[in-house]
C-alpha positions in Angstrom: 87.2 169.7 122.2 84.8 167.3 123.4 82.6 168.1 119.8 85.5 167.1 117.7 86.1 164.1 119.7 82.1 162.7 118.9 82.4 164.0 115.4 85.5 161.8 114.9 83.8 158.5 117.0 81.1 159.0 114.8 83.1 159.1 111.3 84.9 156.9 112.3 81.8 154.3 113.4 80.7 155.9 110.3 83.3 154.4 107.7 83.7 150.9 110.3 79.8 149.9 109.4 80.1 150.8 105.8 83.1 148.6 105.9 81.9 145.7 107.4 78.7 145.9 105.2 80.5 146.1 102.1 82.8 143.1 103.3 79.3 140.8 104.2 77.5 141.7 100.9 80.9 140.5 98.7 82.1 137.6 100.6 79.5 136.3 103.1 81.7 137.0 106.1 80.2 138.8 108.9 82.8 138.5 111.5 85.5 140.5 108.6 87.8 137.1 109.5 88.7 136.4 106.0 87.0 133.2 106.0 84.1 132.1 103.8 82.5 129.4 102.8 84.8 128.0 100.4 87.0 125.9 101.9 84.1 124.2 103.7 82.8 122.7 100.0 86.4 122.2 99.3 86.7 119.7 102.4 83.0 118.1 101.8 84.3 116.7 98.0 87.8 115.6 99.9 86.1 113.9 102.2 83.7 112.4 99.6 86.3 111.2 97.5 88.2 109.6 100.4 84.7 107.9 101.2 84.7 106.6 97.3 87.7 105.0 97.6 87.6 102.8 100.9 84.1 101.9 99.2 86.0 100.7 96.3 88.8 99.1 98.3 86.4 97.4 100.3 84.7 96.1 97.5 87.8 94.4 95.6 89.0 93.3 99.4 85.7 91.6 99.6 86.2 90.4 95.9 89.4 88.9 96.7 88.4 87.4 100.0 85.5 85.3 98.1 88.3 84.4 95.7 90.7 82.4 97.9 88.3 81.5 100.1 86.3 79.1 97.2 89.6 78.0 96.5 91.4 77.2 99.4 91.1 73.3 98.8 92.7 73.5 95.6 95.5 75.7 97.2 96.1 73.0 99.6 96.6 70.7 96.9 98.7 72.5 94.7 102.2 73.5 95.4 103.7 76.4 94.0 106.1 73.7 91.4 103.4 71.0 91.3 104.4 68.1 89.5 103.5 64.3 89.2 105.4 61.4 87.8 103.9 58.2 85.2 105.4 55.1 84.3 104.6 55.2 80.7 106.7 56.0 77.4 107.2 59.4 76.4 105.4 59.0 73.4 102.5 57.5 75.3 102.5 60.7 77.5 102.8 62.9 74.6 100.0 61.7 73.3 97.8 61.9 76.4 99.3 65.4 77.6 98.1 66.6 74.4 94.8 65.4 74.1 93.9 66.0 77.5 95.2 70.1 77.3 92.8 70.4 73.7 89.9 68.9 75.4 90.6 71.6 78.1 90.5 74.0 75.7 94.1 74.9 76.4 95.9 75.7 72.7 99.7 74.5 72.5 101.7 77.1 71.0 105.0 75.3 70.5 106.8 72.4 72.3 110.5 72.6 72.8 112.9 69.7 72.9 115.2 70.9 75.8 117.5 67.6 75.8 117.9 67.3 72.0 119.0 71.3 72.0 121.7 70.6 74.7 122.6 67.4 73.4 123.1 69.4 69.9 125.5 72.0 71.9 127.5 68.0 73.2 126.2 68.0 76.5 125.4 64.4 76.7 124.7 64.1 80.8 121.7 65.8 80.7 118.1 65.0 82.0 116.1 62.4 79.1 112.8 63.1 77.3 112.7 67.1 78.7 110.0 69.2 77.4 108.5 72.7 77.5 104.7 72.7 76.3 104.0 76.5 75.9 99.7 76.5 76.4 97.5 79.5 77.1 93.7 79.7 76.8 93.2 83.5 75.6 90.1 83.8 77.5 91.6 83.4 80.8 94.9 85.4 80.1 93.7 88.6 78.8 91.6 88.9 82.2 94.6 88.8 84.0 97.4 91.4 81.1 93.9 93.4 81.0 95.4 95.6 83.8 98.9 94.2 84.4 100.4 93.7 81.2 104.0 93.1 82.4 102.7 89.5 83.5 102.5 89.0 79.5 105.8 87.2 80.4 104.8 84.3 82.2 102.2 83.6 79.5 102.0 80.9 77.6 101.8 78.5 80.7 104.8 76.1 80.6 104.3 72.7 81.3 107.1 70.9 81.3 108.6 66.9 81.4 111.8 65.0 82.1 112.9 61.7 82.9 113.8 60.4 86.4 114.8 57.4 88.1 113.0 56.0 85.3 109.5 57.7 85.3 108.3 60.8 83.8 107.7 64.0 85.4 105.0 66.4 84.2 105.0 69.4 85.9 104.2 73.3 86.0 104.5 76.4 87.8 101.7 77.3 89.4 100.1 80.2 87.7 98.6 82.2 90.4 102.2 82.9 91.6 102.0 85.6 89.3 99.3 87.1 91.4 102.4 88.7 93.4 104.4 90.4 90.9 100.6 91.8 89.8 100.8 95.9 89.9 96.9 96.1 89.3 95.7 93.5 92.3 91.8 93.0 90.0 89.9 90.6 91.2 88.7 89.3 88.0 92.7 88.9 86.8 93.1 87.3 90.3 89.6 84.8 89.7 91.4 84.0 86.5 94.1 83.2 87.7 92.8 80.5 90.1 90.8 78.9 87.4 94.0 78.2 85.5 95.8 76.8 89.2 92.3 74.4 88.5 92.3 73.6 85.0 95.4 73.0 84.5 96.3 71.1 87.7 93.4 68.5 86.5 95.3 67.6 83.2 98.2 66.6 85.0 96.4 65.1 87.5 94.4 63.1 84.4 97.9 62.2 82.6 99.7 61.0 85.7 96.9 58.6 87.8 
């Protein structure tokens, strides 16, 4: 009896070391846990990609930080409507406003006559000498519809006019409002952005002292 019992421990120790050898030479796991070295190089590009991207958020943070911080002075300045008022004629203006947005390098698309199209539809109690100028510069905008083409909508720029207590009002919208309907948050659409809150707050400025 007790010879059948040491020839069965050592079959049986037998078949366990064949076993376990077999399972170390096909999968690298001594132990027989199941586990390998797999998942560790599965979790090393994880956590390399995760490292990628808060390098990359970091840099566009920064990106944007340097952006608003270089123009905070011009923020201060410019309201989200922004407008200024003149004494002189409409025509006068006209002739200024354009000038001074071509020497900007801003191209006018169109101009629309807001008061003669309501006055048309016999509205006569409505705001004198009102005026959409529809202006882009093409160098600025497709920085900023590079990435979020949906803001294709509040380009051109619209500068507008209308009569008041007996001045003229030129006025805009100031186009780095956009910056929060922006889906893509770039920094270079963002910079762009600010340089048209500039350039185009300077030609009202130059029309209106």
């Amino acid at each position: 009896m007790k010879k059948f019992i040491l020839a069965l421990g050592s079959v049986f120790l037998f078949s366990c070391g064949g076993m376990i050898k077999d399972v170390s030479f096909e999968t690298g796991d001594y132990l027989g846990t199941g586990y390998d070295e797999k998942p560790q190089k599965k979790i090393t590009i994880q956590k390399e990609s995760k490292e990628k991207q808060q390098t990359e958020k970091k840099s566009f943070l920064s990106a944007l930080s340097s952006a608003v911080v270089s123009d905070s002075d011009d923020d201060e300045d410019m309201s989200d409507i922004y407008e200024r008022s003149t004494n002189m004629s409409y025509q006068e203006l006209d002739l200024l406003l354009r000038t001074e947005l071509e020497n900007a390098n801003f191209k006018i698309v169109h101009v629309l006559n807001i008061t003669n199209g309501v006055e048309e539809q016999g509205v006569k109690d409505f705001w004198k000498h009102m005026h959409i100028y529809l202006v882009c510069k093409l160098s600025e905008c497709s920085k900023i519809l590079k990435h979020n083409p949906q803001l294709a909508s509040q380009f051109p720029i619209r500068v507008y006019t209308y009569e008041k207590d007996g001045r003229l009002i030129v006025g805009v919208f100031k186009p780095s409002m956009a910056i929060k309907y922006m889906g893509n948050l770039d920094a270079e659409g963002i910079k762009a952005l600010k340089t048209l809150d500039r350039e185009i707050k300077k030609v009202i400025d130059s029309v209106t002292k």
